[in-house]
N, C-alpha and C positions, 0 to 999 in steps of 0.2 A: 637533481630530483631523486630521493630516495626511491627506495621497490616496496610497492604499492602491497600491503597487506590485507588478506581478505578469510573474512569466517568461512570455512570448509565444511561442506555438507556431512563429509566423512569422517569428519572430528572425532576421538574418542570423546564421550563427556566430560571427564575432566579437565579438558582441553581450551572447553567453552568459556569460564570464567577467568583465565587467564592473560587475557590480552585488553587492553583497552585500546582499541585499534583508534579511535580518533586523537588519542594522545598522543600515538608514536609513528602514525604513515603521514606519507607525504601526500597532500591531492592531488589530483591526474592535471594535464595541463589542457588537456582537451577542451574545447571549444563547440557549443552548437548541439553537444549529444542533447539527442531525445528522450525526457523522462518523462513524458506524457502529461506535460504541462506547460506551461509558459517558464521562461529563465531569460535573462539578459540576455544572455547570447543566442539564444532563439528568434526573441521576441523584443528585441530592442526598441519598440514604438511603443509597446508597454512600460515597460522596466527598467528601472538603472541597476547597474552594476551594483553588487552587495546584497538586493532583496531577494527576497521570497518568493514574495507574491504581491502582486504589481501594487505600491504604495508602501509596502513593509517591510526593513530590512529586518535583516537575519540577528544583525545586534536586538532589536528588540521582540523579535521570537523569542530570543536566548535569556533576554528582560523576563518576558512573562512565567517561562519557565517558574527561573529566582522567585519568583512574587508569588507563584501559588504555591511553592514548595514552602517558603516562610508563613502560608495560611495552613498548611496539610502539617496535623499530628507528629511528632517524633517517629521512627520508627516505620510510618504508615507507607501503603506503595495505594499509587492509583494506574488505574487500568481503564484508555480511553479506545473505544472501538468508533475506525470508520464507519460513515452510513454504508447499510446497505443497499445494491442494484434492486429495486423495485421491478419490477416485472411488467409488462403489461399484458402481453400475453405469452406463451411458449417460448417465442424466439424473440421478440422486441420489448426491450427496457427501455423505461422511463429515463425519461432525460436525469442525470444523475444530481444531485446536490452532495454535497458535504454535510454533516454534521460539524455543527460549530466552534461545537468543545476542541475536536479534534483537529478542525484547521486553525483557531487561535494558537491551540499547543504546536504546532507541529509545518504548518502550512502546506500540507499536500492535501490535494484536493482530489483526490482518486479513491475508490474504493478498495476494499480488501485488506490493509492495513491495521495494526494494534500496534497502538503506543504505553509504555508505561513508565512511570516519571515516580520518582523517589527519591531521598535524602542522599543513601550512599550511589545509585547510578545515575543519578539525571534524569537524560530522556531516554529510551529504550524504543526503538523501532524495531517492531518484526515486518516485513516485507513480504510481497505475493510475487512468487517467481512466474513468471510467464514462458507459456513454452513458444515456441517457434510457429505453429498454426494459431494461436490465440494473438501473437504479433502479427501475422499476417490478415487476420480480419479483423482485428479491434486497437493495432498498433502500439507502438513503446507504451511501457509504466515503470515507473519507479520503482526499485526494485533496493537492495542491499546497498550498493555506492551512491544512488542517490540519496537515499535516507543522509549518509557521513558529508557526500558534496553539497548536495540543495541543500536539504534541511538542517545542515548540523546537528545531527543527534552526538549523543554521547557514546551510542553505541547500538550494533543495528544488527539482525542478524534474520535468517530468511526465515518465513513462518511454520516451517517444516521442524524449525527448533523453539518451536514456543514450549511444551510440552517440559523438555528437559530446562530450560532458561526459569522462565516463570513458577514453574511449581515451585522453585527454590526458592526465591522469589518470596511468592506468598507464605510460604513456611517460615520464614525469619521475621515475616513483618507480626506486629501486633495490631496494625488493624486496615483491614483492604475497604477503598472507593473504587466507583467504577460508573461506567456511563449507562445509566439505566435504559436509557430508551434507545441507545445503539448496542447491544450486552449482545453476545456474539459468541456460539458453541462455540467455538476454538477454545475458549479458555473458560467460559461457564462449565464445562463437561471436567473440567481437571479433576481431577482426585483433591488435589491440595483445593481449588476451590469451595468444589462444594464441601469439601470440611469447614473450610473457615465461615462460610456459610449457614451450615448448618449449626455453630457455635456463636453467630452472630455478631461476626466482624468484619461484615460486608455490610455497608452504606453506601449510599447516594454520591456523588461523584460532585455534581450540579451544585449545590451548597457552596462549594468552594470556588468553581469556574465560575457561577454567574457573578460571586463576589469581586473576582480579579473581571472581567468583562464589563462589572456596573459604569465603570468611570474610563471613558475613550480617552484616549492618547491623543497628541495631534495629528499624526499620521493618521489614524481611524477620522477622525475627525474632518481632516481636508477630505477621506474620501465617502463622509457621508454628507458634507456637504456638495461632492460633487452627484452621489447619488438623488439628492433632494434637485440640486439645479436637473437633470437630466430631466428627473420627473414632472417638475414645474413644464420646461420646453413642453414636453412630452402633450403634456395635458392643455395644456393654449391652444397648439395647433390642434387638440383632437375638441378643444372648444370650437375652435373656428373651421372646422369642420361640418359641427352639428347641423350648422344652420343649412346646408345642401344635403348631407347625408342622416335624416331624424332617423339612426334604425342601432338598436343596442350593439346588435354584432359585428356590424361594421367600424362602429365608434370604436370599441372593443381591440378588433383589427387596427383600427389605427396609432393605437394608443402605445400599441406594445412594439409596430412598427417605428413609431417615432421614437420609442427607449431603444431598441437596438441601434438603430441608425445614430444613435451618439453615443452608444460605446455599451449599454447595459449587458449584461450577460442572458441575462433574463428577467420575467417580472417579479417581483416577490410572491406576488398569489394570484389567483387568478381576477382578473379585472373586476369589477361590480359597476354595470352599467345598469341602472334601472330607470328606466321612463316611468313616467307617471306612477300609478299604482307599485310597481313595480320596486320604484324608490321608496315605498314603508317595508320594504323584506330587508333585512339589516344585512344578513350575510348573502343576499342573491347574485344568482352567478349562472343562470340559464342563457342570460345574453340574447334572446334570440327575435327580442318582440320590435315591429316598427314603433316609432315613439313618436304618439299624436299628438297636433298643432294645440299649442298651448299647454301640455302638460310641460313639469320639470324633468330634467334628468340631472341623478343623483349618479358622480362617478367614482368611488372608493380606488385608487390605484396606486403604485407603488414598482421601482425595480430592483434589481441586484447589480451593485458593481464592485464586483473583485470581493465578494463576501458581504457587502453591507447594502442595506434594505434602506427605501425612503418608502412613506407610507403619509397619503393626502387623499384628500376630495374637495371636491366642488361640486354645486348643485348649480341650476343656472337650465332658463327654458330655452331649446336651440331656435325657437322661431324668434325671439328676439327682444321677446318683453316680458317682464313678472308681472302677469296679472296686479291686483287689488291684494287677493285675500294672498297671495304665494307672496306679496311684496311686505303684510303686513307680519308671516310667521318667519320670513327670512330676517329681517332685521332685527326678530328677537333673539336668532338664532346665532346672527353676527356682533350683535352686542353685547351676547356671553360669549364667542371664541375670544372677543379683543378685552373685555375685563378679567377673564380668567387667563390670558397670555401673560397679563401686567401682574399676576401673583406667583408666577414663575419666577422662584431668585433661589438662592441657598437655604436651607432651614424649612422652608414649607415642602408638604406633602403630596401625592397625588391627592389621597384622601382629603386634604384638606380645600384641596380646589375641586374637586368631584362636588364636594357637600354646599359648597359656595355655587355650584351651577347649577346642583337641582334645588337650590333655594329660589334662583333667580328667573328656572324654568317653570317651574310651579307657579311662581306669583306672576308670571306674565302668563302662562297656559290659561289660569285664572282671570285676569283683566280681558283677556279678548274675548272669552268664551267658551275656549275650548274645552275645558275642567268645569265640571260644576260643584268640585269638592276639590279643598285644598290642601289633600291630603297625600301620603307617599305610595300607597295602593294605584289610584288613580294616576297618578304619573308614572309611575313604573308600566304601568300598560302602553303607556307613551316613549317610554326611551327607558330599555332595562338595560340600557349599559353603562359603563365607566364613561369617564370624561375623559382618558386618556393612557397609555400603558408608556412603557421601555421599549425603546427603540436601538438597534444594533445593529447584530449578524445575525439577529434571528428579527420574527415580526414583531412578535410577543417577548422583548428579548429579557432574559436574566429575571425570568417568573419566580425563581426561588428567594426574591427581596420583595417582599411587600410593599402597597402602598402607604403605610406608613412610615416608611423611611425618611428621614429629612435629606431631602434634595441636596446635591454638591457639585461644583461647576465639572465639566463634563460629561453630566448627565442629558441623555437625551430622550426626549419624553413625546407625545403629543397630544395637542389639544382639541378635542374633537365632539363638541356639542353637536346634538341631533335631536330629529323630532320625528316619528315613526306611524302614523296615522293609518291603519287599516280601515278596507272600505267598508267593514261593518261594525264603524265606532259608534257608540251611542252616545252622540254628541251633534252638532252643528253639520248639516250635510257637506256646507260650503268645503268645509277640512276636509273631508273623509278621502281615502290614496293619496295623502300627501308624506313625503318624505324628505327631509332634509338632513343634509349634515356637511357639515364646514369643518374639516381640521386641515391643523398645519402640524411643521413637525417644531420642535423648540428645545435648543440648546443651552442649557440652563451653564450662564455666567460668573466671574465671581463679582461681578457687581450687581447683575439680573438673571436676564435672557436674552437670545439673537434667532429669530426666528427665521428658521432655514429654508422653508418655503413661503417667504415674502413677496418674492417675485410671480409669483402667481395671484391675478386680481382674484377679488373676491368681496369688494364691494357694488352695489348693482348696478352701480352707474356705470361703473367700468366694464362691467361684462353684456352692458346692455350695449353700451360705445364698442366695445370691439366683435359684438356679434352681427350689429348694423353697421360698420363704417368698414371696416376691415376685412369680410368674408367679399374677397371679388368675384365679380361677374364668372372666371374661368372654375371655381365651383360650379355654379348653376348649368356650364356648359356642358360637364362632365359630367351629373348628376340628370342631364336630358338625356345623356347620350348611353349610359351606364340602364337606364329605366326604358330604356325606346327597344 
């Protein structure tokens, strides 16, 4: 084993540009060290030997690299900043998340970090050195050797040298990106930045990432399919719940309890249980009301695993029957998820199936009653959103490609018709706090689609059969016993 090479704090400067330490040292043979994440040898019931991060090896980190450096200008350096520690209050931070950009590039999932990826160096890590109290209450992070071991960068050096590295850096390039929404004093403050800056050759970052991100690989793919199956499980048992426990917060509780307990890391956002009325607030998220005999409850939910999001709902009454009129707007509502699923293939649009659903909503909102005008005004009071976004490592993922894109296999989308009925519509009482919405998530094919959360019923037979046949008796035991 050669003698292990490392950048010195106490470098003169011209020092710094002289070694290209991952081309000429040997890696350590060590086993087990802590870099404040998961690794094979850590975490062996996550991870094979080779990845990153659990699903993704390190060959295809080093893939994605290539692929946005051959989208990124001649010349150009991009600049992608860790998220940052959100606060909650003085002393307790928010549960951390990654910024996306920056775990696709790089796969470290820790905070503090700047990466910068260019033509002539690669990838570039700068690292946050931890001192010895900050290990001892918040433990190991990645640091200089892991940036060269984990993550294979090109080149890695502690953040203490951003300063002297990066100004140069930006001075040579002709034109800088950068991650707008994680943009991080450390290097916004430079001298050389804000010239380049100020001369306007600083852009958006996101342009070119969401581009390399639009289309998943199979590795992303096996593991957003296992995030859709998680959540599917997830959501059944928090169906067959409902019928003992009608109460949003608990559903809630259950729901997120059922996604960890098969592996999630966490949820993608916060749950949207809404009972009755409750189910026409599109983004609601108070969680907190009982949900009375006979109303619907409309569940929006979704997790995280290992980076990637699933994102579903189901609507569905826990006592055990869709009413008349709930039974008469649900099957209009399923009969556009399942024909706008079937225009999901290569070459069509989101746009182009948005425009097919609120044709199909309209003229059915109109035949039953609900519309007394069959116009776009009037339905947009009814459902002002999309039929469906970009699905990924984010919720909303890779926003910077329109819905007019024509679709290509890889792409993952969802289909999500809804009907949003506030209780002071002026319209047919029978409607009024009704809310519904059915998506799934959908993996656009190179012959179609394969729709990823299939395995979740969602016609009302089926959900009427397993809310009455299925929920046993030791529900209702615990549900006495829990209220007594």
């Amino acid at each position: 084993m050669g003698v292990r090479k490392r950048r010195m704090l106490n470098a003169e400067p011209q020092l710094w540009g002289q070694v290209r330490v991952a081309k000429i040292r040997a890696f350590s043979g060590r086993t087990g060290l802590d870099v404040g994440q998961p690794t094979a040898a850590t975490h062996p019931h996550l991870m094979k030997e080779g990845e990153i991060t659990p699903g993704i090896s390190s060959e295809e980190y080093i893939w994605r690299r290539k692929e946005l450096l051959k989208l990124l200008p001649q010349n150009s350096l991009a600049i992608i900043a860790s998220a940052q520690v959100k606060m909650m209050n003085d002393v307790v931070p928010y549960t951390f998340r990654q910024d996306a950009n920056y775990l696709y590039i790089t796969g470290c999932q820790q905070p503090g970090g700047i990466a910068v990826l260019g033509h002539d160096c690669g990838l570039i890590m700068f690292m946050p050195e931890a001192k010895p109290v900050e290990v001892m209450w918040e433990g190991h992070i990645a640091g200089v050797d892991a940036a060269f071991d984990t993550f294979k960068a090109d080149e890695a050096y502690p953040l203490s040298a951003l300063d002297k590295i990066l100004s140069k850096l930006i001075r040579s390039s002709s034109q800088l990106f950068h991650n707008v929404y994680t943009a991080d004093s450390a290097y916004l403050n430079l001298d050389a930045f804000e010239g380049a800056a100020g001369v306007g050759k600083v852009k958006d970052f996101s342009v070119y990432s969401h581009e390399a991100r639009w289309i998943k690989s199979h590795s992303e793919l096996d593991l957003m399919r296992n995030s859709a199956s998680i959540g599917c499980q997830a959501l059944l048992q928090t169906m067959l719940h409902s019928k003992s426990f009608p109460d949003e917060g608990m559903l809630s509780a259950k729901v997120e309890y059922e996604c960890k307990m098969r592996g999630a890391q966490r949820m993608a956002f916060n749950p949207v249980v809404g009972g009755g009325p409750n189910g026409s607030v599109i983004h609601y998220a108070r969680n907190d009301q009982k949900i009375q005999d006979g109303d619907l409850v409309l569940m929006d939910v979704g997790c995280e695993l290992h980076g990637y999001v699933s994102d579903l709902t189901r609507t569905w009454p826990p006592c055990g029957r869709f009413s008349p009129v709930q039974e008469e707007l649900y099957e209009l509502l399923l009969e556009t998820n399942v024909e706008c699923l079937k225009l999901c293939k290569p070459g069509t649009t989101i746009r182009e199936i948005h425009n097919f659903s609120v044709n199909k909503l309209r003229r059915g909102f109109k035949e039953i009653g609900i519309l007394k005008r069959d116009n776009p005004q009037s339905y947009h009071l009814l459902n002002p959103t999309n039929i469906g976004h970009y699905l990924g490592m984010d919720l909303h993922d890779c926003s910077k490609i329109g819905y007019d894109r024509p679709l290509e296999p890889g792409v993952v989308i969802t289909i999500e018709p809804g009907v949003y009925i506030p209780c002071n519509f002026d319209g047919p009482e029978r409607y009024r706090g009704i809310g519904i919405r059915i998506e799934d998530e959908v993996l656009i094919t190179e012959s179609g689609y394969e729709v990823l959360t299939g395995s979740l019923p969602k016609e009302i037979k089926h959900m009427e059969s397993l809310l009455n046949n299925l929920c046993n008796d030791t529900h209702k035991i615990k549900r006495v016993a829990f209220f007594s």
